[in-house]
C-alpha positions in Angstrom: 102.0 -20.0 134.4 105.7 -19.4 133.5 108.1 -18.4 136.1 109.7 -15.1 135.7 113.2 -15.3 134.7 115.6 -12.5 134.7 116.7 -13.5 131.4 113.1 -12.3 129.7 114.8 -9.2 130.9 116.9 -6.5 128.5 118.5 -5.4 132.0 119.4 -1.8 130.5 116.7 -1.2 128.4 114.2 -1.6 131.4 116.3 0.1 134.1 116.9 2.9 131.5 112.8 3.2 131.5 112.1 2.1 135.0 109.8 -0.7 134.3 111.2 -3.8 135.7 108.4 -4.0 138.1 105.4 -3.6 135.7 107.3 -6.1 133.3 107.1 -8.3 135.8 103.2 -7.9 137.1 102.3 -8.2 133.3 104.0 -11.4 132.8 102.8 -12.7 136.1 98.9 -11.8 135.3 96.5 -14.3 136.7 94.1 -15.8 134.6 90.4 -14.0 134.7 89.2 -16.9 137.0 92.1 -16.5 139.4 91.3 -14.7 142.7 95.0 -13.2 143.3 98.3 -12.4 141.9 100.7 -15.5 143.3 102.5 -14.3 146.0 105.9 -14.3 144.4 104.7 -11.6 142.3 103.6 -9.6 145.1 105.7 -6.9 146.4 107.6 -8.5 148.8 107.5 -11.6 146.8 110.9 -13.5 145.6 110.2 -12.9 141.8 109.4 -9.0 142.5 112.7 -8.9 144.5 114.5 -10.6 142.0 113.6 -8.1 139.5 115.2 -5.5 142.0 118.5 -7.7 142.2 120.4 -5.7 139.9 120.6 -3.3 142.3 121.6 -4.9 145.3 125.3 -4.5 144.2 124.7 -0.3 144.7 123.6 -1.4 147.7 126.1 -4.4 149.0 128.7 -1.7 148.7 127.4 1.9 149.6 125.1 0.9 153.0 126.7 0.2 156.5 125.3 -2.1 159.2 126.0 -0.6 162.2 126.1 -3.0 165.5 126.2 -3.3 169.5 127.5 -6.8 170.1 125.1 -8.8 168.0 121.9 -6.3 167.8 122.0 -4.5 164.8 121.4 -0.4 165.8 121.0 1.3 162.7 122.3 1.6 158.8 124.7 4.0 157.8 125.5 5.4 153.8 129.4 5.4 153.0 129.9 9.0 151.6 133.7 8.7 150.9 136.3 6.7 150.6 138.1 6.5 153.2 136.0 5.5 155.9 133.5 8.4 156.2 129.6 7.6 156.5 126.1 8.8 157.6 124.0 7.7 159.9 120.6 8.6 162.1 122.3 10.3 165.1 119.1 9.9 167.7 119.7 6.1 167.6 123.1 5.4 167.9 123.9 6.2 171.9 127.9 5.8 172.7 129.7 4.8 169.8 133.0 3.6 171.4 131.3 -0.1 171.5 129.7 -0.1 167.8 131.0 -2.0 164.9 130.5 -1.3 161.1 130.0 -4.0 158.0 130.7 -2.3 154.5 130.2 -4.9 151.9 131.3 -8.0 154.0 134.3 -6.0 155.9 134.4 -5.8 159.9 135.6 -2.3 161.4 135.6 -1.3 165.3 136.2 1.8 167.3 134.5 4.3 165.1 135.0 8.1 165.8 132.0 10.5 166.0 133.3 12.9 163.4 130.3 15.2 163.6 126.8 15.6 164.4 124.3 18.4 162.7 121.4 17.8 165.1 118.9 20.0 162.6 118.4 16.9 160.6 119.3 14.5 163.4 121.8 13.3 161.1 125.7 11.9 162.5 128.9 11.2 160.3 131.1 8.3 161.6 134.7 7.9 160.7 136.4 5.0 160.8 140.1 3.6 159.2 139.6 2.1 156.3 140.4 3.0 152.4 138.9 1.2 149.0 135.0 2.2 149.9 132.8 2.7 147.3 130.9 5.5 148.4 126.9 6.4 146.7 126.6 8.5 143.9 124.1 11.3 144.9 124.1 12.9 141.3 120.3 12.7 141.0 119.7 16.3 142.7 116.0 16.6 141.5 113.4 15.7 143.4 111.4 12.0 143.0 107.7 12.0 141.4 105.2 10.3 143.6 105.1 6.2 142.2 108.8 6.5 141.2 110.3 2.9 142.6 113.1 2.8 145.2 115.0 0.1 146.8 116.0 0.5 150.4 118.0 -2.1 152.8 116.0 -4.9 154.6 117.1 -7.9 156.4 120.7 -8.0 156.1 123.6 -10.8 157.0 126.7 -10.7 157.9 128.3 -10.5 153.8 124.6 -10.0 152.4 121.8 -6.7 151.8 118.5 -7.8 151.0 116.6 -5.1 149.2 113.5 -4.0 149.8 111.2 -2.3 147.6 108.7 0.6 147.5 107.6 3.5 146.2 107.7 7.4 146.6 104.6 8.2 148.3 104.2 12.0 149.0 105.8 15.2 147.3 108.9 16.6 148.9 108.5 18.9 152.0 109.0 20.4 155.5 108.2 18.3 158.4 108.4 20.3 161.6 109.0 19.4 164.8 106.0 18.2 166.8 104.9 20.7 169.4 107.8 23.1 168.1 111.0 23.9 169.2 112.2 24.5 172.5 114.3 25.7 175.3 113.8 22.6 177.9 113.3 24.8 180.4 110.3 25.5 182.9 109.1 29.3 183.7 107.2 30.8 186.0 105.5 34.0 185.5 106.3 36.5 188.8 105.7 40.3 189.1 109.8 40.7 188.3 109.7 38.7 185.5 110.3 35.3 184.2 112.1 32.8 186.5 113.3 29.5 185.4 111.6 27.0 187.4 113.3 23.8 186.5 115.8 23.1 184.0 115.0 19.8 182.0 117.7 16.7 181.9 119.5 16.4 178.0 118.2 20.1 176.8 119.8 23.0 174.9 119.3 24.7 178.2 121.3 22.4 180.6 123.9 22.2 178.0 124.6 25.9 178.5 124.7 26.1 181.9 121.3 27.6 182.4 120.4 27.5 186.6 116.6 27.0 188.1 116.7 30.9 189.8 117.6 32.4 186.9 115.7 35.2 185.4 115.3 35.5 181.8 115.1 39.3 180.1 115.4 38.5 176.7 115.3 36.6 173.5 117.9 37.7 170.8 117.5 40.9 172.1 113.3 41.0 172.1 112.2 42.0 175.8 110.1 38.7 177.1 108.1 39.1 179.9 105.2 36.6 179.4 105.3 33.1 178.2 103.3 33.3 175.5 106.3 36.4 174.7 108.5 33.3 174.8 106.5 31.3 172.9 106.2 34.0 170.0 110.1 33.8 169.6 110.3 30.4 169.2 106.9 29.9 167.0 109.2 30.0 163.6 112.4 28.6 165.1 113.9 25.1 164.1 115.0 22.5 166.3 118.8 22.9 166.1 118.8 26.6 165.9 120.6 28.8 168.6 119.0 31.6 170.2 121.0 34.1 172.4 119.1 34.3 175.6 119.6 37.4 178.5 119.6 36.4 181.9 119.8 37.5 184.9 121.8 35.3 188.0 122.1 37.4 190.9 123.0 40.8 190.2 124.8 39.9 187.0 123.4 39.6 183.3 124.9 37.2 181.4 124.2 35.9 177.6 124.0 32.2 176.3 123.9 30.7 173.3 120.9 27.8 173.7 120.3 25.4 171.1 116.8 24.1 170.2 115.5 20.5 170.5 112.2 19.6 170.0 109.1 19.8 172.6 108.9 16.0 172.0 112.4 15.0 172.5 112.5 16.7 175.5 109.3 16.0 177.0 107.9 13.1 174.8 104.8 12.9 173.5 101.3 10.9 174.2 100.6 7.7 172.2 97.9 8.1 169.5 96.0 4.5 168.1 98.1 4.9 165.2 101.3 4.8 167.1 100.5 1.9 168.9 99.7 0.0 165.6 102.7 1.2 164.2 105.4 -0.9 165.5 109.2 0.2 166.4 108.9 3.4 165.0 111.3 6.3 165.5 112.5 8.0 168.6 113.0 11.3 166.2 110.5 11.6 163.3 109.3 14.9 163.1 111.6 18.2 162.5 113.0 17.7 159.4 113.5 20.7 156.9 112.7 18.4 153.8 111.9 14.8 153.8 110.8 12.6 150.7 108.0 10.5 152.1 108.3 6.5 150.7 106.0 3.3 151.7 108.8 0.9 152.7 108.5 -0.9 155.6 110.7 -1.2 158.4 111.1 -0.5 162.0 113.4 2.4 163.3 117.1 -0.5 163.0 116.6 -0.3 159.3 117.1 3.8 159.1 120.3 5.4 158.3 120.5 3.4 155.4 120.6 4.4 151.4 117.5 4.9 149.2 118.1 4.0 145.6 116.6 4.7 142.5 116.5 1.8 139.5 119.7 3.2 138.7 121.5 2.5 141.7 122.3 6.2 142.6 121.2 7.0 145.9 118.5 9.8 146.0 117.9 10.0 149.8 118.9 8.7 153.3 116.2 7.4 155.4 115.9 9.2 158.8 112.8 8.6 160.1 109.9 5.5 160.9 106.9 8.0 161.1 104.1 5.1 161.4 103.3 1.8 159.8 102.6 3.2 156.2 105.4 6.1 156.2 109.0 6.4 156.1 110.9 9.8 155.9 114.1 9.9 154.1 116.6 12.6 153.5 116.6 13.8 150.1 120.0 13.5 147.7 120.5 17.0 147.1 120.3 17.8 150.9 122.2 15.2 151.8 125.6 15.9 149.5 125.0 19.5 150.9 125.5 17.6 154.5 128.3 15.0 153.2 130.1 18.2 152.4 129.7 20.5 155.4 130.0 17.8 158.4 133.4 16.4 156.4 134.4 20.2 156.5 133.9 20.5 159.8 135.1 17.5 160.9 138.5 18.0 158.8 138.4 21.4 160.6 138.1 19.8 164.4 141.0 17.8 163.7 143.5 19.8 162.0 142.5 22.1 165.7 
């Protein structure tokens, strides 16, 4: 059987109609007395993933390799520029110690511009000019089987792509176990007391005190936790409520924002998880995710998704399990380019 050369290919006519990949299955058909397709024909095969090579150059240029030392943390999408890019915030710890490759280009001491913890999502700054960052154009959302190409094993100068396809419709995944305070209650004859204040929660964060008595939840009379529970049953994680306590004799009010039960607390294994690899510390509480079949471990999130066109039509956020990937979709992600540079231009100019 013939090898499949990109020259069989007219490279615009087929990207124009999306059909690289079945162009190159047809070609590549066994004979009826084979048992199998040749494994360079097979989806992580070299001849499928030279099909795909076209649009490596989107993704040389708009993805960001993120390091500590030598251990690669996480991708990144360059959304400007001049230096700005997105990243998976859950994974990326201190950032004073982190490099970032664009293209082949070194740059140290990035700046934690700002964080929107709702879609668990981070934007970097660092000095640099001449980036070339994605085009998120393509607002609509992807038709299950449309193909994508995603970052996979990367060097220093080079982005392998990887390839897949979109696997579910577009939609809401909420938080495991629902959002929460990160606080323990105890139910006594005066009322609620907080029992124990949990380590990293909304509720440390805002100075919340074990002894302390709460009255109310935006301004709704709890007195029971399931009352408690009943507030915070359509809440998202990084949503505020404004909590009533009572320290002493004095009521004060606090602004608490919501993580999720598992991020707090963690969560029990399931036989799944356990087959599943390096999957995300964060994968569930998204307001929309596109679902995709590329695999990966939780270091090769943050990065770009592209369509055949090279434009970038999601970030990926989350390793769910072996067979699913969650990834920001485009249109939601240029709404977040645009607020977190906002805010971030807003911080600084302060």
């Amino acid at each position: 059987m013939e090898s499949l050369k990109p020259s069989l290919f007219d490279w615009e006519t087929v990207m124009h109609k999306g059909t690289i990949p079945f162009l190159a299955l047809i070609l590549a058909l066994p004979s009826p007395a084979a048992r199998s397709l040749e494994s360079a024909y097979r989806m992580g095969g070299k001849e499928m993933h030279r099909a795909f090579e076209p649009v490596q150059a989107f993704l040389q240029q708009g993805s960001a390799v993120i390091k500590r030392g030598f251990h690669e943390v996480i991708f990144g999408v360059v959304v400007s520029s001049d230096g700005y890019l997105l990243t998976k915030a859950s994974e990326l710890g201190e950032v004073g110690d982190l490099t970032i490759t664009v293209d082949d280009q070194r740059y140290e001491k990035p700046v934690l511009a700002a964080v929107d913890t709702e879609w668990d999502v981070a934007l970097l700054k660092v000095s640099a000019t001449g980036w070339h960052p994605v085009d998120l154009s393509r607002t609509e959302d992807l038709e299950r089987g449309e193909w994508i190409v995603a970052n996979g094993a990367t060097t220093r100068k080079y982005r392998r792509v990887q390839i897949g396809m979109v696997a579910a419709n577009t939609r809401e995944i909420p938080p495991s176990g629902g959002a929460v305070l990160g606080v323990m209650l105890e139910e006594e004859e005066e009322g609620l007391n907080l029992s124990s204040i949990t380590e990293g929660s909304g509720a440390e964060k805002a100075g919340l005190q074990k002894g302390d008595r709460l009255l109310a939840i935006d301004g709704t009379e709890v007195n029971l936790r399931e009352e408690v529970l009943s507030c915070l049953d359509t809440r998202r994680v990084g949503e505020s409520v404004r909590l009533t306590i009572l320290r002493g004799d004095e009521k004060i009010e606090v602004e608490v924002e919501l993580a999720g039960r598992t991020d707090i607390f963690g969560e029990s294994m399931t036989r799944n998880d356990q087959m599943s690899g390096d999957f995300s510390t964060r994968r569930t509480g998204f307001p929309r995710i596109m679902q995709h079949d590329i695999i990966g471990n939780r270091h090769f999130m943050g990065g770009p998704v592209l369509d055949l066109e090279g434009r970038c039509v999601g970030m990926n956020i989350a390793r769910f399990s072996r067979c699913e990937t969650y990834a920001i979709p485009a249109r939601d992600l240029a709404e977040l380019v645009d607020s977190l540079i906002k805010r971030s231009t807003m911080i600084s100019a302060d």
